[in-house]
C-alpha positions as CSV (number, residue, x, y, z in Angstrom):
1,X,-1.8,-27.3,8.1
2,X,-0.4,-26.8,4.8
3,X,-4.0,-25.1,3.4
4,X,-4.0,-22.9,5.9
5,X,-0.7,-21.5,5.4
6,X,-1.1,-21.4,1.6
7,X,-4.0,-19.6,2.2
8,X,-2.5,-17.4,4.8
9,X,0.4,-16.5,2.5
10,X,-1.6,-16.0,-0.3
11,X,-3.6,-13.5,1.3
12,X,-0.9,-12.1,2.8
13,X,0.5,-11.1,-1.2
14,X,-2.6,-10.5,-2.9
15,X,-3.7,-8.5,-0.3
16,X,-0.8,-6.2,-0.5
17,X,-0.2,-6.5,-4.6
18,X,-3.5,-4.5,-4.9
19,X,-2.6,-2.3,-1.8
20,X,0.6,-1.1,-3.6
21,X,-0.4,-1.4,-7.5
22,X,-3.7,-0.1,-7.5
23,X,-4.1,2.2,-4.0
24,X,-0.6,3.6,-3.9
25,X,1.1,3.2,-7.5
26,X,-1.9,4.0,-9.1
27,X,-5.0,6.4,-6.8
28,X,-1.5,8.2,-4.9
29,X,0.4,8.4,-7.7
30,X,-1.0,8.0,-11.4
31,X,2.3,6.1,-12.3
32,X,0.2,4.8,-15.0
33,X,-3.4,4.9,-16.5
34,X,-6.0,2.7,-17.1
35,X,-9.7,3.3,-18.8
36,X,-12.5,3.4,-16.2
37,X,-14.2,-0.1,-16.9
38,X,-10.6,-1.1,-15.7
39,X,-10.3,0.9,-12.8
40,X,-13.8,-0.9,-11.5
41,X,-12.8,-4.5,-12.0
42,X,-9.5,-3.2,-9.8
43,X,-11.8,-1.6,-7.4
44,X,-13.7,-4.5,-7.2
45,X,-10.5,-7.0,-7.1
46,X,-8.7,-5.0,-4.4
47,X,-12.2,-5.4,-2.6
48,X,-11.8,-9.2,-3.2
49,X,-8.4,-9.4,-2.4
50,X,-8.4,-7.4,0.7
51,X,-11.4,-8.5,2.1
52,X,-11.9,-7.6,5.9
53,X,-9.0,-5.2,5.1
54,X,-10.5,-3.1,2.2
55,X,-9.2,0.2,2.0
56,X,-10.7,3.1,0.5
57,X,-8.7,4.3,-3.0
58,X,-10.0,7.6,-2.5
59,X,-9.0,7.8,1.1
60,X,-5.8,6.1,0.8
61,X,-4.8,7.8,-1.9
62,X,-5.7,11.7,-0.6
63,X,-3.9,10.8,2.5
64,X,-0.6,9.2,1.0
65,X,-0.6,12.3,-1.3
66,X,-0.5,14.1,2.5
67,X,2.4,11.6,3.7
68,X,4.6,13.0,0.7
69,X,3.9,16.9,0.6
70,X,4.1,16.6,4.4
71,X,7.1,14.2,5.4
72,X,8.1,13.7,8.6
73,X,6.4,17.2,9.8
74,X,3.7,18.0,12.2
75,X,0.8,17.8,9.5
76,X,2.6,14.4,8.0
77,X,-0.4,11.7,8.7
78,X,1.9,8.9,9.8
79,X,5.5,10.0,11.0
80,X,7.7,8.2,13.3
81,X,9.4,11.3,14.4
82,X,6.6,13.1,15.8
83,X,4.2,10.3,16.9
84,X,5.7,8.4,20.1
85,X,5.0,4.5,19.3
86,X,4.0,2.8,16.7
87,X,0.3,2.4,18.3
88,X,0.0,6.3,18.4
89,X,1.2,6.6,14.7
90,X,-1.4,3.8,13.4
91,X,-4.0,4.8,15.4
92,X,-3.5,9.1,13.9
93,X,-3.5,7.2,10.6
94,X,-6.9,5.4,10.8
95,X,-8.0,8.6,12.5
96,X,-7.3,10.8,9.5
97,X,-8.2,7.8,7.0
98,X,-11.8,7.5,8.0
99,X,-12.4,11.2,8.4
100,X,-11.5,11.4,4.5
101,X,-13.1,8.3,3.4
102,X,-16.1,9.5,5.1
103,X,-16.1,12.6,3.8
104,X,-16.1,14.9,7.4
105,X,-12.5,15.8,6.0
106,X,-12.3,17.8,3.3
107,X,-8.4,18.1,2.1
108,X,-7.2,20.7,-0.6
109,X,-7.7,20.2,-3.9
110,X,-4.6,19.6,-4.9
111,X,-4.4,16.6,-2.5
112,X,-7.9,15.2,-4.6
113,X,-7.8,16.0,-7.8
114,X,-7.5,12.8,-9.9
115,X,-8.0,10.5,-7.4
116,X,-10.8,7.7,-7.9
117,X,-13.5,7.6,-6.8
118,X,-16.8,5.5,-6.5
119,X,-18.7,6.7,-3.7
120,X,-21.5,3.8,-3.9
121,X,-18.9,1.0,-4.5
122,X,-16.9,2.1,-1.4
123,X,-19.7,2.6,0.6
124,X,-20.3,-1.0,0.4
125,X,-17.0,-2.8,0.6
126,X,-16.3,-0.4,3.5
127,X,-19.3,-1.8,5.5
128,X,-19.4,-3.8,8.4
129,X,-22.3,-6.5,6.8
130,X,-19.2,-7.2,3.8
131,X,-16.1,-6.8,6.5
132,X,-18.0,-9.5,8.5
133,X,-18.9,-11.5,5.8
134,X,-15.5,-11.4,4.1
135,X,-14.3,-12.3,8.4
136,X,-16.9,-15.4,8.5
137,X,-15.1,-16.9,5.6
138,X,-11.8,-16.3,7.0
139,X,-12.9,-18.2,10.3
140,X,-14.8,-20.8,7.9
141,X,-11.5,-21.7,6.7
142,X,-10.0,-22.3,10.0
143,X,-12.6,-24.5,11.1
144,X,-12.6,-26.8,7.9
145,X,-8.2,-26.9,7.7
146,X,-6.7,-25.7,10.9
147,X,-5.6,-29.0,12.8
148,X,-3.4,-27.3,15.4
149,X,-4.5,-24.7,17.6
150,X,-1.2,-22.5,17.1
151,X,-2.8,-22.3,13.4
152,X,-5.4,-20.1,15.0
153,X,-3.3,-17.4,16.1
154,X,-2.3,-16.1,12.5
155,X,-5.8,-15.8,12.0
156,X,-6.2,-12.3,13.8
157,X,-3.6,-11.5,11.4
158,X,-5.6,-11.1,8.5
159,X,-8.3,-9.4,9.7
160,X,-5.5,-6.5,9.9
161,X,-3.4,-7.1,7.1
162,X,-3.7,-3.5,5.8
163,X,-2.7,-1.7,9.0
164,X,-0.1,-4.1,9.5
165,X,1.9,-3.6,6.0
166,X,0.9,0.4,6.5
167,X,2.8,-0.4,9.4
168,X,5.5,-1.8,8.6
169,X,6.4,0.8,6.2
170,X,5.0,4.2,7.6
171,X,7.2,3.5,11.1
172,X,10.2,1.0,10.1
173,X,11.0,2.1,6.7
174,X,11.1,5.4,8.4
175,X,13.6,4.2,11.2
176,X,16.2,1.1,9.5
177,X,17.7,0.4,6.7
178,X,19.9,1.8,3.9
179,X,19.3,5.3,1.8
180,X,20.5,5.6,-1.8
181,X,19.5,9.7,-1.6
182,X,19.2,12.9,1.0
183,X,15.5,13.9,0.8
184,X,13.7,16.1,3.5
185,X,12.8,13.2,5.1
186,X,14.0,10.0,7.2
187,X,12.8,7.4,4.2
188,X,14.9,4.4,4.0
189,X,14.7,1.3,2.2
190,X,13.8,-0.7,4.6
191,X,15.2,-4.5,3.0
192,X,17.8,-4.9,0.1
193,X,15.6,-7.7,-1.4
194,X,12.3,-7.2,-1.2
195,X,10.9,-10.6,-0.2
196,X,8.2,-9.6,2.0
197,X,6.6,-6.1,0.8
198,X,6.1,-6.4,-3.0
199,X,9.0,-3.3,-3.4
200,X,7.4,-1.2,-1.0
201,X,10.4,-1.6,1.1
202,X,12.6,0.2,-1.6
203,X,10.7,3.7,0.3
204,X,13.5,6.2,-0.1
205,X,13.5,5.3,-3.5
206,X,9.8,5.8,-3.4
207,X,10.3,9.8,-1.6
208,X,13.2,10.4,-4.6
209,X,10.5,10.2,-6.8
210,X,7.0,9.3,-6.3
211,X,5.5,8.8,-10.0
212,X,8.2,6.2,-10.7
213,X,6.4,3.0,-11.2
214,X,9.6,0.8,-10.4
215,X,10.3,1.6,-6.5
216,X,13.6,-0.9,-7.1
217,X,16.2,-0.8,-9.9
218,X,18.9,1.9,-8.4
219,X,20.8,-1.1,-7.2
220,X,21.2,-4.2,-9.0
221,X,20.3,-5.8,-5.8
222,X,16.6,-4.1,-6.1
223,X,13.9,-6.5,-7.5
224,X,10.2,-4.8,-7.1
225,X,8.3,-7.7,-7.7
226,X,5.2,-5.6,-8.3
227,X,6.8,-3.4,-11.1
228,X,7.0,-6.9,-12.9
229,X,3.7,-7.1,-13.0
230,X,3.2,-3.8,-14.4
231,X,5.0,-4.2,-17.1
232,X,3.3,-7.4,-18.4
233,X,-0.1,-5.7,-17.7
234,X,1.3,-2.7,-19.5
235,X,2.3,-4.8,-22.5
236,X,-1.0,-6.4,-22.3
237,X,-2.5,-3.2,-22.7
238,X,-4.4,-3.2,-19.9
239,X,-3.0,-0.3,-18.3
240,X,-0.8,2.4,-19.8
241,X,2.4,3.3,-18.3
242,X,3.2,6.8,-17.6
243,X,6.3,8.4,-19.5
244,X,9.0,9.3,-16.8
245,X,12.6,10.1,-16.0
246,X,14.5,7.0,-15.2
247,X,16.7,7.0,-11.7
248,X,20.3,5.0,-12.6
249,X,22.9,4.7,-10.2
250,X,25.0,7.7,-11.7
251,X,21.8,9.9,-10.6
252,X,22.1,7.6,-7.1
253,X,26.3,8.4,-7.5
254,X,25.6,12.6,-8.2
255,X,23.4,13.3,-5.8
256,X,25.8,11.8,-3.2
């Protein structure tokens, strides 16, 4: 039992660290730079890490640079206010995921430009052949540690990890929780301690401004566990940290 849950919560983190450092901090947002030998090994990592669940970086990151000109409009990919359930909202999101990953969509410039790409990598880890072989290790794993049968039920969990943290944040960060500022949009953040979503729970932080590599730090109560991460790899000089305006709590305190 213990195995399984290790592994279970392990994938459960890794899974989203390389969702939110490399697909959103990083293809979305160009919080900070890396050299393009870099950017592969992260391709392939998130590919590793993911698993079942790969996302596209290219994809993602078009359509989350969609989420944030669009917010909580009609042409917003994953609102709360204008899709009736969560079901409807996840389902429009995969919709208008696929159609850019797969090239049928073909969004404005502005919504690509910088955003990696490797067409031939993607192509691959977005296949059924590595989605069902990355799936048959999952259930290999189950076999060989699971000794009750409840253990079996998380296992349909992590074949949708992705969707489900996408979820979590594109329909309950937009619904609970606390704001520290008035955007144009209903962005909260969603837990005072992130715990569960690596910082990306700290969202209205994340719509105040999106190239800020820390999504916590307004409050003193606002850990992002990923930005500590960034700056150790930063210091490592693995990837470069982009130059930006820092929020404080007077900025939270003036635009009150």
């Amino acid at each position: 039992m213990k195995i399984i849950l290790i592994f279970f919560i392990a994938h459960w983190y890794l899974s989203l660290f390389f969702q939110t450092f490399f697909l959103h901090r990083y293809a979305s947002h160009k919080a900070f730079t890396m050299n393009k030998f870099t950017e592969k090994v992260f391709f392939v990592l998130t590919w590793i890490f993911q698993g079942s669940n790969y996302l596209s970086p290219f994809g993602y990151g078009v359509m989350h640079r969609m989420h944030h000109a669009y917010a909580d409009t009609e042409d917003d990919p994953h609102s709360p206010k204008y899709d009736e359930s969560i079901w409807k909202m996840m389902w429009k999101t995969k919709t208008i995921y696929s159609a850019i990953a797969n090239g049928s969509m073909v969004p404005e410039k502005r919504f690509t430009e910088g955003v990696p790409k490797w067409e031939a990598f993607d192509k691959i880890a977005r296949s059924w052949p590595s989605r069902l072989f990355w799936g048959a290790l999952y259930v290999g794993m189950y076999v060989q540690f699971a000794e009750y049968w409840w253990l079996w039920l998380l296992l349909p969990l992590q074949f949708l990890f992705s969707p489900i943290h996408g979820a979590i944040i594109n329909w309950f960060a937009h619904k609970y929780g606390y704001r520290n500022f008035e955007v144009g949009d209903t962005s909260r953040n969603f837990l005072p301690v992130d715990f569960l979503m690596m910082g990306e729970s700290y969202h209205n932080n994340h719509h105040k401004n999106g190239g800020r590599a820390n999504f916590g730090g307004i409050r003193w109560h606002e850990i992002d566990p990923t930005y500590q991460v960034i700056k150790v790899l930063n210091k490592l000089n693995i990837i470069q940290l982009a130059k930006q305006r820092e929020l404080t709590v007077e900025t939270v305190n003036k635009a009150a």
